[in-house]
C-alpha positions as CSV (number, residue, x, y, z in Angstrom):
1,X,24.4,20.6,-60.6
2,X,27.9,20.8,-62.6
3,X,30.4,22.9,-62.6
4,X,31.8,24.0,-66.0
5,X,35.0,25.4,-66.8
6,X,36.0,26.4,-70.1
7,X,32.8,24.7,-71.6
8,X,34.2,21.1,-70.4
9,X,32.7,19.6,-67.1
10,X,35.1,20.1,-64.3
11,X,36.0,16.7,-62.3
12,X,33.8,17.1,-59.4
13,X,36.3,14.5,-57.5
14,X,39.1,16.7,-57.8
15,X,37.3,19.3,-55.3
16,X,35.8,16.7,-52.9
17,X,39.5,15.3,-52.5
18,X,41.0,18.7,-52.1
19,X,38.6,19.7,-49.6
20,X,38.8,15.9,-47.7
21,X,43.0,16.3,-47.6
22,X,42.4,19.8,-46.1
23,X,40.0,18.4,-43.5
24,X,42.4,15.5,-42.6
25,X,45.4,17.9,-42.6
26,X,44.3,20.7,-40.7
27,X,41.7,19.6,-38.4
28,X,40.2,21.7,-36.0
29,X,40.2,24.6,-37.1
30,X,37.3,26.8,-37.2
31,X,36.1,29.4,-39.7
32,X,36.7,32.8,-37.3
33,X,39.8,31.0,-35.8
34,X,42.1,33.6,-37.9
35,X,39.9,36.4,-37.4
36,X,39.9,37.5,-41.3
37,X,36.4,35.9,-41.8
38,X,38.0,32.6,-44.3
39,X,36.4,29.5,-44.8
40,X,37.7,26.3,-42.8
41,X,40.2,25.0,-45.6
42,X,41.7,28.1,-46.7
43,X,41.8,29.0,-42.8
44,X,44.2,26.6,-41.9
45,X,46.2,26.1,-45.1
46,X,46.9,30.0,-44.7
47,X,47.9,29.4,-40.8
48,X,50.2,26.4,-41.4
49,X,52.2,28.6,-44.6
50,X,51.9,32.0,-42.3
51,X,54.0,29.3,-39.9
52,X,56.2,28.1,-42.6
53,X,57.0,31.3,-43.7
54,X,57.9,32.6,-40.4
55,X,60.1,29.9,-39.3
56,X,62.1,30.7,-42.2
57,X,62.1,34.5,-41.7
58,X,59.4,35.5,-44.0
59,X,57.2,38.3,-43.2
60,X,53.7,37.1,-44.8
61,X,50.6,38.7,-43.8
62,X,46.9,39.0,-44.5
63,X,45.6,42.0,-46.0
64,X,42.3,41.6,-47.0
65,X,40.1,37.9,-46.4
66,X,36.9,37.2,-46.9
67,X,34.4,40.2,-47.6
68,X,30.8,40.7,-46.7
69,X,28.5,41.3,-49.9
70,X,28.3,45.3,-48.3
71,X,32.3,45.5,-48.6
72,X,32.5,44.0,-52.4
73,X,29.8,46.1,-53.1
74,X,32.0,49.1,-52.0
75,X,35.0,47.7,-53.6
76,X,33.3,47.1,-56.8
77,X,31.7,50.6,-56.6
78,X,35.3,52.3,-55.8
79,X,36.4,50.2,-58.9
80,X,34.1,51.6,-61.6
81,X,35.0,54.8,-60.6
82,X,38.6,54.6,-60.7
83,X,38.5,52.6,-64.0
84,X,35.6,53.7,-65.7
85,X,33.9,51.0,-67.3
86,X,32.7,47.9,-66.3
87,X,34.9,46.0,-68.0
88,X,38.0,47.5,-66.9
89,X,37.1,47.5,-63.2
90,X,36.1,43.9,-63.2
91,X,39.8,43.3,-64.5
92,X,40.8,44.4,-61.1
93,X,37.8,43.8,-58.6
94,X,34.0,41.8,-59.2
95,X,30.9,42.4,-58.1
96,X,29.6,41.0,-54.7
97,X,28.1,37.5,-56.7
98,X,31.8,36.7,-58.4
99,X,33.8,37.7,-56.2
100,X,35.8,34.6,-54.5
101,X,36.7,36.6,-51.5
102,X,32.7,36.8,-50.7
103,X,32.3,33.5,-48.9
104,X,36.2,33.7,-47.7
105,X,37.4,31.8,-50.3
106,X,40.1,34.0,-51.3
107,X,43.0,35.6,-49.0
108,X,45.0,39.0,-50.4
109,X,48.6,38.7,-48.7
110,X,51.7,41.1,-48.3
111,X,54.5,42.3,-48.3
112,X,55.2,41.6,-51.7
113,X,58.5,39.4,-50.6
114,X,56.1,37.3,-48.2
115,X,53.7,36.8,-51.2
116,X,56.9,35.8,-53.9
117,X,57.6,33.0,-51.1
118,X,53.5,32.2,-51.0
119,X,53.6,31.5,-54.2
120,X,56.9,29.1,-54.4
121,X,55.8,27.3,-51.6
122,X,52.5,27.6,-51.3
123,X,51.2,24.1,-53.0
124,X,52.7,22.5,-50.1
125,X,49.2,23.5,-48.6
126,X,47.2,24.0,-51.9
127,X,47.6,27.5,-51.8
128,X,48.0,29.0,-55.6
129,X,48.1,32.6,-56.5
130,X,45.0,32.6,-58.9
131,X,45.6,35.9,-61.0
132,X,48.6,36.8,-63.3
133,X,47.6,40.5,-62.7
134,X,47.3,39.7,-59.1
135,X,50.4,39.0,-57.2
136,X,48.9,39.4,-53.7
137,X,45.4,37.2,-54.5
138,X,46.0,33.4,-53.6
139,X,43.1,30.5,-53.4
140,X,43.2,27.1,-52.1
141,X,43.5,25.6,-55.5
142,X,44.9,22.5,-55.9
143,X,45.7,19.3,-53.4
144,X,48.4,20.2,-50.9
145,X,51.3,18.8,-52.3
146,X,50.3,19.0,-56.1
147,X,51.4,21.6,-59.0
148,X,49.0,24.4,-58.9
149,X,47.2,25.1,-62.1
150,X,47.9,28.0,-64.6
151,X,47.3,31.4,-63.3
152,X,44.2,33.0,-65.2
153,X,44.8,36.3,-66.9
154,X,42.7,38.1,-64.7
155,X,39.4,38.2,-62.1
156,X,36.9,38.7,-65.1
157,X,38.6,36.1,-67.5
158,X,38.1,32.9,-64.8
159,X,34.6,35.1,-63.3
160,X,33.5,35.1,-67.4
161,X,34.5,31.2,-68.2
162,X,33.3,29.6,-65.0
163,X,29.8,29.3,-64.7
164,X,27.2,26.7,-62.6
165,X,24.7,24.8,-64.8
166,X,22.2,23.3,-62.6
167,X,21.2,20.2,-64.1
């Protein structure tokens, strides 16, 4: 199986060693630890910046974490009727089978000053807000340490581009 992004295989390393530095950095820590139903790496990236952010004075909180299938489903159906279309909701939530925070890979934070000060400092831990249109939506996206990548445009944009070809 390979991931594809864009159309151009995605370096399948790059996650593994991501993933391996998380492990090594944060050991420990479980998947319920922070109560918000995340996954293991995003989990204890969040907790070690939620520390950070503190210590400096920063109020940074979780608003929303990971989702069960039944609460995107919700979302997703709240979406379509606030927005209409298909199209225009999936700018702003996806459907149950795109949808990063399914699987607690994604974390929504507030207030808006703690998520301005997620997103400066954020790398230090991998943690990169994901969505241009999104300034509360971050993912543990890059090695801690390392630049983040460019912000995609919206949900549907990365959701449409980034597909798994199993071969």
């Amino acid at each position: 199986m390979r991931i594809i992004h864009s159309g151009v295989p995605a370096a399948g390393s790059t996650l593994i060693a991501v993933v391996a530095l998380a492990i090594l950095l944060f050991p420990g820590r479980a998947a319920a630890e922070s109560g918000y139903g995340l996954d293991p790496v995003l989990d204890a990236a969040y907790a070690r910046a939620s520390e950070a952010a503190r210590s400096e004075g920063v109020a940074l909180s979780i608003t929303s974490g990971g989702r069960t299938p039944a609460e995107q489903e919700r979302l997703w159906r709240d979406a379509l009727a606030t927005y209409g279309s298909p199209e225009a909701a999936r700018r702003r939530v996806l459907p149950p089978n795109e949808s990063t925070h399914v699987g607690g890979h994604a974390v929504d934070v507030g207030p808006p000053e703690g998520a301005a000060w997620l997103e400066a400092n954020g790398l230090r831990w991998g943690l990169c807000r994901t969505f241009a249109n999104e300034w509360w939506h971050f993912e543990v996206a890059t090695t801690p340490g390392l630049p983040c990548p460019p912000m995609w445009s919206d949900a549907a944009v990365r959701a449409d581009r980034l597909f798994v070809v199993p071969w």
